[in-house]
C-alpha positions in Angstrom: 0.0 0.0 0.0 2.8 2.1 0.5 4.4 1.8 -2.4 0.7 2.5 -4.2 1.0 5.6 -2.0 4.5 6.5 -3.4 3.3 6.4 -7.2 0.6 8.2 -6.6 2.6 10.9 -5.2 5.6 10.6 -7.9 2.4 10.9 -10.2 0.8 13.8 -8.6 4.0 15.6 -8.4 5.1 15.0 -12.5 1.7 16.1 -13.3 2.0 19.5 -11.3 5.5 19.6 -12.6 4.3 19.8 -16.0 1.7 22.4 -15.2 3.7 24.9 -13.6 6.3 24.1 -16.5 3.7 25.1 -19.3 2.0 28.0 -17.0 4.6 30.8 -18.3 3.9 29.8 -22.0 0.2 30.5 -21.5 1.1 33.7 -19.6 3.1 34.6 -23.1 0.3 33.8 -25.5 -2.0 36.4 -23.2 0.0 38.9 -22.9 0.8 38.4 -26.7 -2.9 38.8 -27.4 -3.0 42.1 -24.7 -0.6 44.1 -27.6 -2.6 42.7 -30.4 -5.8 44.2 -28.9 -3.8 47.5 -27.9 -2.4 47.9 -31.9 -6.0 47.3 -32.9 -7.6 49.9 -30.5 -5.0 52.3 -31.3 -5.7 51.8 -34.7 -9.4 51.3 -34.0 -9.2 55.4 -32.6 -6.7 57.1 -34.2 -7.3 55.7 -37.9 -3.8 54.0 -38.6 -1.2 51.8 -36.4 1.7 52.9 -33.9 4.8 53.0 -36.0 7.4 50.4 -35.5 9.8 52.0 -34.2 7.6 53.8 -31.2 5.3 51.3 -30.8 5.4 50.7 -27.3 5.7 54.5 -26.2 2.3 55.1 -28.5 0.8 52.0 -27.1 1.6 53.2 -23.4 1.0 57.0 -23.8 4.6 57.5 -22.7 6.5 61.1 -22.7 8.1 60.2 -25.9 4.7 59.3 -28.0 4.4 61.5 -30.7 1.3 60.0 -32.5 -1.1 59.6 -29.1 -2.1 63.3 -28.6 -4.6 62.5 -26.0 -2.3 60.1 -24.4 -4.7 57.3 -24.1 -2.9 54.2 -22.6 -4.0 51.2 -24.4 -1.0 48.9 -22.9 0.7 48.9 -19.4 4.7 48.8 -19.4 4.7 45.4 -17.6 2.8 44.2 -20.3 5.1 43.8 -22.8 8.1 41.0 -21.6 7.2 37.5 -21.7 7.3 35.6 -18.0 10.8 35.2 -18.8 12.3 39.2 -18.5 12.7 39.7 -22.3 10.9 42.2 -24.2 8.2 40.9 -26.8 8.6 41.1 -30.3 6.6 43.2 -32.5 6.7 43.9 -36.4 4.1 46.9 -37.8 3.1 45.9 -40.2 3.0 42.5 -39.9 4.1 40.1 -42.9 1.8 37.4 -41.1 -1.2 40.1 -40.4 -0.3 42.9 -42.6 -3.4 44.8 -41.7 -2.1 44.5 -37.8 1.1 43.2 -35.7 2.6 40.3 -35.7 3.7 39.6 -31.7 5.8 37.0 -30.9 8.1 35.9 -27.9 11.1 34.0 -28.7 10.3 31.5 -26.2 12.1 29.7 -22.8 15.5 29.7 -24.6 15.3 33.5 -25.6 16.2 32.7 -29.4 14.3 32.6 -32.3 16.4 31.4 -35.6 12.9 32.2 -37.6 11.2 35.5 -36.6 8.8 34.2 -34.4 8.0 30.3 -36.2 10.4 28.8 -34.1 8.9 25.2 -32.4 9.2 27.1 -28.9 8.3 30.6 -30.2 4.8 31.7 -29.1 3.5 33.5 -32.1 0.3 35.4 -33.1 -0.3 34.6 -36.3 0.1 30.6 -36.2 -3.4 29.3 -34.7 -2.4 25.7 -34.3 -0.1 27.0 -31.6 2.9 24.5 -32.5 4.8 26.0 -29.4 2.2 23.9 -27.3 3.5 20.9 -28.8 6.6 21.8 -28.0 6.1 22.3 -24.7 3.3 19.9 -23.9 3.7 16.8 -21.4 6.7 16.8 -19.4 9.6 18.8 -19.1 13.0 17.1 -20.8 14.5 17.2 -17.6 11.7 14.8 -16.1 12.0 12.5 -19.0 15.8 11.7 -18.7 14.9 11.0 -14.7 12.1 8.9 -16.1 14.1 6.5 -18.0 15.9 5.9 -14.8 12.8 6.1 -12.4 10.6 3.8 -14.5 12.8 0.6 -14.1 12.6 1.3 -10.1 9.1 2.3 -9.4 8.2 -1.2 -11.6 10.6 -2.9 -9.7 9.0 -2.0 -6.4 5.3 -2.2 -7.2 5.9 -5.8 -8.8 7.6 -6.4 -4.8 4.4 -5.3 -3.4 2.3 -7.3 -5.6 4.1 -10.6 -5.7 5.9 -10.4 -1.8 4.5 -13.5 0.4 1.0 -13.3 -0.1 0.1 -15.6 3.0 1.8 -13.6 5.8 -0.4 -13.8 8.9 0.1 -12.1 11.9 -0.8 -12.9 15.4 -3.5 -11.4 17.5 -3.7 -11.4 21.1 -7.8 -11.1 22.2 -8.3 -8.4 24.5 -9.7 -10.7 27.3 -5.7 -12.2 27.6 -7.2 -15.6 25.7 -4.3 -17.4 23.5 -3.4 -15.7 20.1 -5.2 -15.8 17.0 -4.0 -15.9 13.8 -5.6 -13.2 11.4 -5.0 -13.7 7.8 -5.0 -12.1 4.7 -8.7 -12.1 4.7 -8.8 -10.0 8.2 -11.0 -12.9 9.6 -9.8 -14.1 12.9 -9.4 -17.7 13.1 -6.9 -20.6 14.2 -7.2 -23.8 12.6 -10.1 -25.8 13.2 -10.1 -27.4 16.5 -10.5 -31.5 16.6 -13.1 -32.7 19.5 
């Protein structure tokens, strides 16, 4: 029962693992779809997009936005780096969306060899969200312990299965009678007495 106990618990623990793991790549895609929305309100008021090259001070109404004249702040400053510190890409125009932005954050391991189409990039513009493939199920790390775990947890559950299945222990009555055996069953019982 123990060892049931144990895989549970190795289970349990793999399984939050791979949740908190993924968490930060959902956090990404949001805040990916925050500038999106803030490109297409700005647009939405003022009639055309941020410029590339200021987007983020239009987008936040900062002291250097030249195009926001009433300083309307359609994107908070912590919005734009993925849960990882780096800032998040943005092309305006986009080649993907060419009416809009392409947003994209170049992932846990900070590169992107592809603008943005990366397997581990989180993207804007791909719906099939390939990056959720990449990062789905456990974490590389987890697998290569895995490979070693696997043997041992089988090892031990086959123990608990297949250790002597007749073990009985001995029960002393609570009036101070002689012992009882109690078997696998949990019936109490001796062998049968002969008159």
């Amino acid at each position: 029962m123990r060892v049931l106990r144990f895989i549970a618990a190795v289970l349990t623990a793999s399984s939050l693992t791979a949740q908190a793991h993924i968490a930060p790549h959902i956090a990404a895609e949001m805040k990916i779809e925050m500038i999106s929305a803030a490109c297409a309100s700005f647009e939405a008021f003022y009639g055309f997009l941020p410029p590339q090259t200021n987007w983020f001070a239009e987008l936040t109404a900062s002291t250097n936005a030249l195009l926001n004249q009433k300083k309307i702040v359609f994107l908070n400053a912590t919005d734009i780096k993925d849960p990882w510190g780096r800032q998040l890409v943005c092309r305006i125009p986009g080649t993907h969306h060419t009416g809009g932005a392409d947003v994209y954050s170049l992932g846990e391991d900070g590169l992107s060899s592809s603008g943005g189409n990366d397997p581990d990039d989180i993207n804007n513009w791909n719906s099939a969200r390939p990056w959720s493939h990449y990062y789905a199920g456990v974490h590389p790390r987890f697998q290569q312990l895995a490979l070693v775990a696997g043997p041992i947890v089988l090892l031990l559950v086959l123990y608990a299965v297949f250790r002597n299945p007749t073990k009985t222990e001995q029960v002393a009555p609570p009036n101070g009678g002689p012992a009882t055996r109690l078997g696998n069953s949990g019936v109490r019982g001796g062998p049968p007495s002969v008159s």
